[in-house]
LORO-413081 format. One record per residue (C-alpha): residue number from 0; chain; x, y, z. Coordinates in steps of 0.1 Angstrom, whole numbers, plus 5000, padded with zeros to 4 digits. Layout:
// residues N
<i=NUM; ch=A; X=X; Y=Y; Z=Z>
...
This chain:
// residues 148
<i=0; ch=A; X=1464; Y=9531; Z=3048>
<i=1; ch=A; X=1464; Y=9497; Z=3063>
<i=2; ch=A; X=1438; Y=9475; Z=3069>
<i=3; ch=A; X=1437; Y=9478; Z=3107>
<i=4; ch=A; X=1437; Y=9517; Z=3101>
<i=5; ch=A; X=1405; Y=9529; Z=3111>
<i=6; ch=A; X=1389; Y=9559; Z=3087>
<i=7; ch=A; X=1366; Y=9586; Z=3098>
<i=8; ch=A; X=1330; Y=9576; Z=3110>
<i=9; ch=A; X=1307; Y=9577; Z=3080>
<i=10; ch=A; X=1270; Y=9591; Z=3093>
<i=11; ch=A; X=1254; Y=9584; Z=3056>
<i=12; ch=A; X=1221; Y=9558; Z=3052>
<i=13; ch=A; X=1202; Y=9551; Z=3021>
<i=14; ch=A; X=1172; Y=9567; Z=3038>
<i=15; ch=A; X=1162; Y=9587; Z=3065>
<i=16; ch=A; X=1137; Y=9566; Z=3080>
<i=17; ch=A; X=1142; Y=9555; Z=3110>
<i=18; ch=A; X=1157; Y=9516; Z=3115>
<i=19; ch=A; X=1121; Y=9495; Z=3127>
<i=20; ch=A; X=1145; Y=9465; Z=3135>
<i=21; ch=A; X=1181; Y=9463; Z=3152>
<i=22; ch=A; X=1204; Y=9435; Z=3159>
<i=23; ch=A; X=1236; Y=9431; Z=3173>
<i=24; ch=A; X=1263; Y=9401; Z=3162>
<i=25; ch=A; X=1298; Y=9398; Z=3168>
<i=26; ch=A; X=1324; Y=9389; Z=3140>
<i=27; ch=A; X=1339; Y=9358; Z=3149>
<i=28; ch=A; X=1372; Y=9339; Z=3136>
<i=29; ch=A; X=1349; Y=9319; Z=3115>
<i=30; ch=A; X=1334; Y=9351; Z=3097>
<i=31; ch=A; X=1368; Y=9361; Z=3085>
<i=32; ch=A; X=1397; Y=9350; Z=3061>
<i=33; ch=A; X=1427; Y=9341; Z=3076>
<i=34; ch=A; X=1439; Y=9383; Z=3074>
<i=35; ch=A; X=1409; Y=9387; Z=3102>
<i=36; ch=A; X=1387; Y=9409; Z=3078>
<i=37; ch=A; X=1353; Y=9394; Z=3076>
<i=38; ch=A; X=1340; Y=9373; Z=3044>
<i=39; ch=A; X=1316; Y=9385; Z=3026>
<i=40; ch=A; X=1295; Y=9353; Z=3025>
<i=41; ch=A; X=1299; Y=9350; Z=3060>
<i=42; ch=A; X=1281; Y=9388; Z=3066>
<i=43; ch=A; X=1251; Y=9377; Z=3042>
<i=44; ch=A; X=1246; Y=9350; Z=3060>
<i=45; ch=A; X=1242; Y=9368; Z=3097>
<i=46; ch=A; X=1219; Y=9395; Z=3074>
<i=47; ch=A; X=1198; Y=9365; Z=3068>
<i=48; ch=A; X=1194; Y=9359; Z=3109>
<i=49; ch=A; X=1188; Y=9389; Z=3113>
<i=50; ch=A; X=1158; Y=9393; Z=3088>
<i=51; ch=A; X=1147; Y=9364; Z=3100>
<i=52; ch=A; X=1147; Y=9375; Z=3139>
<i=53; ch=A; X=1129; Y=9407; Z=3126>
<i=54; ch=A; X=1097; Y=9382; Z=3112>
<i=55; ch=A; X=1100; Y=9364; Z=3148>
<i=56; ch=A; X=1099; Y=9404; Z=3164>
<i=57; ch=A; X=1067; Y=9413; Z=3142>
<i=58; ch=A; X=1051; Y=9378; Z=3156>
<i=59; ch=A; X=1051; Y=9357; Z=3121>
<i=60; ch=A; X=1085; Y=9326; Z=3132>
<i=61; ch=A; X=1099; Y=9313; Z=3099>
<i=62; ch=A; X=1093; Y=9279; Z=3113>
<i=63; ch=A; X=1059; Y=9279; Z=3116>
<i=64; ch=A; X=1058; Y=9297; Z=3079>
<i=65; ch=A; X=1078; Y=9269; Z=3067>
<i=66; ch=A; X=1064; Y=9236; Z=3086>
<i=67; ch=A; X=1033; Y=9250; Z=3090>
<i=68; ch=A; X=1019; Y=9273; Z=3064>
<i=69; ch=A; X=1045; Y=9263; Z=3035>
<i=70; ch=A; X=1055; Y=9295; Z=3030>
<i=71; ch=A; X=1089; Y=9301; Z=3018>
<i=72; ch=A; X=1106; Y=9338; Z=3015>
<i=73; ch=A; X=1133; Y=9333; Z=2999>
<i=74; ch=A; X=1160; Y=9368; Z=2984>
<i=75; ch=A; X=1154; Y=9370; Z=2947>
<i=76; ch=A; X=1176; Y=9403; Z=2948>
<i=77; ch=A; X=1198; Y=9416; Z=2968>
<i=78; ch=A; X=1222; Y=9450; Z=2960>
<i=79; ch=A; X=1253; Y=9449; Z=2982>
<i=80; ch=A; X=1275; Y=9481; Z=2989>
<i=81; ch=A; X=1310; Y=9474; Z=3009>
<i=82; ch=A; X=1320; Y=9509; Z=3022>
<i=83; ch=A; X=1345; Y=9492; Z=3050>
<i=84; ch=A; X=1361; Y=9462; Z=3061>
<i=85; ch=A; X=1348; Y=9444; Z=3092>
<i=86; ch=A; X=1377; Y=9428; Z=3114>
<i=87; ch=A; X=1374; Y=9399; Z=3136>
<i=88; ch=A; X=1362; Y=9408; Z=3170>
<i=89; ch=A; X=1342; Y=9440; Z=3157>
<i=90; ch=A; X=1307; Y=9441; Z=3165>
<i=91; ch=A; X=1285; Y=9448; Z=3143>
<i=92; ch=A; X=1246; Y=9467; Z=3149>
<i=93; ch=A; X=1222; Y=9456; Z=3118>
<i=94; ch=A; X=1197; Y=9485; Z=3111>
<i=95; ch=A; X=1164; Y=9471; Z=3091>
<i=96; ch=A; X=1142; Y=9493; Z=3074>
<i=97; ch=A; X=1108; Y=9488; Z=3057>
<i=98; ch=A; X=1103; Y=9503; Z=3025>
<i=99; ch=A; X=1076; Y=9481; Z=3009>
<i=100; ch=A; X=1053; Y=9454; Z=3012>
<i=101; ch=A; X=1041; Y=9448; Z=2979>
<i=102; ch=A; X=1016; Y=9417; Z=2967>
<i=103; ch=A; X=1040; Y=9393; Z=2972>
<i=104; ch=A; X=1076; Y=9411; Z=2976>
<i=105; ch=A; X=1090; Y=9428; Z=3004>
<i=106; ch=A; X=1118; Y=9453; Z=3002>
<i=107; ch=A; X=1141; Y=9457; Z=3030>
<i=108; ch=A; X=1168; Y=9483; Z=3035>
<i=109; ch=A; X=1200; Y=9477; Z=3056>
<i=110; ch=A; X=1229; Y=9492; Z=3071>
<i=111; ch=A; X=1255; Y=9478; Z=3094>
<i=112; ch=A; X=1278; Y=9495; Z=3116>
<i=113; ch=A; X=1310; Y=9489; Z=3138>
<i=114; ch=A; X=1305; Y=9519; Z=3164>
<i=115; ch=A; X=1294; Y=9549; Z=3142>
<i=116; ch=A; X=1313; Y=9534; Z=3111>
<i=117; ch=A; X=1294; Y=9522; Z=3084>
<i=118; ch=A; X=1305; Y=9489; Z=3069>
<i=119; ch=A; X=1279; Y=9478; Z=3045>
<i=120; ch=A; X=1246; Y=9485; Z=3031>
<i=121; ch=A; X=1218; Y=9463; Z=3013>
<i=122; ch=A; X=1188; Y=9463; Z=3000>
<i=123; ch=A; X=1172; Y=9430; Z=2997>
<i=124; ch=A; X=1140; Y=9419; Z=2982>
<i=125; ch=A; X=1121; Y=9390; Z=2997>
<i=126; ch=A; X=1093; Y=9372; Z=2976>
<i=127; ch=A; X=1067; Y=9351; Z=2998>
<i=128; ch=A; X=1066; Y=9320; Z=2981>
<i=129; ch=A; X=1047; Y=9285; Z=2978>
<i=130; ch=A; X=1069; Y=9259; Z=2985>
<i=131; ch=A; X=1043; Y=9234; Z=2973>
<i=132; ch=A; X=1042; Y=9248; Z=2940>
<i=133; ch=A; X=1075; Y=9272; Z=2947>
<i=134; ch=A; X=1057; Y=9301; Z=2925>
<i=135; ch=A; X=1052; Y=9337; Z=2941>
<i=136; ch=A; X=1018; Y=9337; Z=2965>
<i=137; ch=A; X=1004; Y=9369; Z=2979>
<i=138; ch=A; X=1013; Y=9379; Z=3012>
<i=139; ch=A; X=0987; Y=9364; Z=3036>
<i=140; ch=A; X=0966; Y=9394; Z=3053>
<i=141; ch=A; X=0978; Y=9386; Z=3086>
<i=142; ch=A; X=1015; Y=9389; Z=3073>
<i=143; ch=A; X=1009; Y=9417; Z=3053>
<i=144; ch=A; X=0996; Y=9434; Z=3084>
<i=145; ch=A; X=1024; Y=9428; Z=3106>
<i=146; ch=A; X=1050; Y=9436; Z=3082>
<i=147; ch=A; X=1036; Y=9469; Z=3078>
């Protein structure tokens, strides 16, 4: 099979749950090597938009976190599974799921699809942070709350 081959439409998720957070982003000549399949790099990097426009949708903007409250949330793990290559052009629906809000982690599941093809999943751990001191803080109760 070549790469511009398509393969069957995969319907599996990690979970069942429904997605709490969706976002849509186009693969653009920039996300891809020079064979127009996208870069892995480049898709971590629109998964971290993403997360961040799903804070912004629950009311807590990474700006004021970061100017304001000095609050950092930075990945401290994140498990990647490639199931499909994404080709310049394609566009791609980021599913976000919620499976924990812990102290001072959050876990986040993903999955991201051309059409009904799934490409990629993750699941990404987020530790609020300090970035005073840059040590792990408890989730403020107000951030805590929306998260959940």
């Amino acid at each position: 099979m070549t790469y511009s081959e398509r393969p069957q439409a995969v319907r599996a998720t990690i979970t069942d749950a429904p997605p709490c957070f969706a976002a849509e982003r186009t693969l653009r000549f920039s996300d891809c090597d020079p064979s127009g399949i996208a870069y892995f790099p480049s898709l971590l990097n629109l998964l971290v938009g993403v997360v961040e426009e799903m804070f912004l949708a629950r009311g807590i903007p990474w700006a004021d976190l970061i100017r304001t409250r000095r609050i950092g949330c930075p990945t401290v793990r994140m498990d990647l599974n490639f199931r499909n290559p994404g080709h310049f052009g394609d566009r791609l629906t980021f599913h976000v799921r919620i499976l924990a809000v812990k102290r001072s982690s959050l876990v986040l599941e993903h999955d991201i699809r051309h059409d009904d093809l799934l490409l990629w999943t993750a699941t990404q751990t987020i530790v609020a942070t300090s970035l005073d001191t840059h040590k792990a803080i408890a989730w403020p109760d107000d951030i805590r709350t929306a998260l959940r």
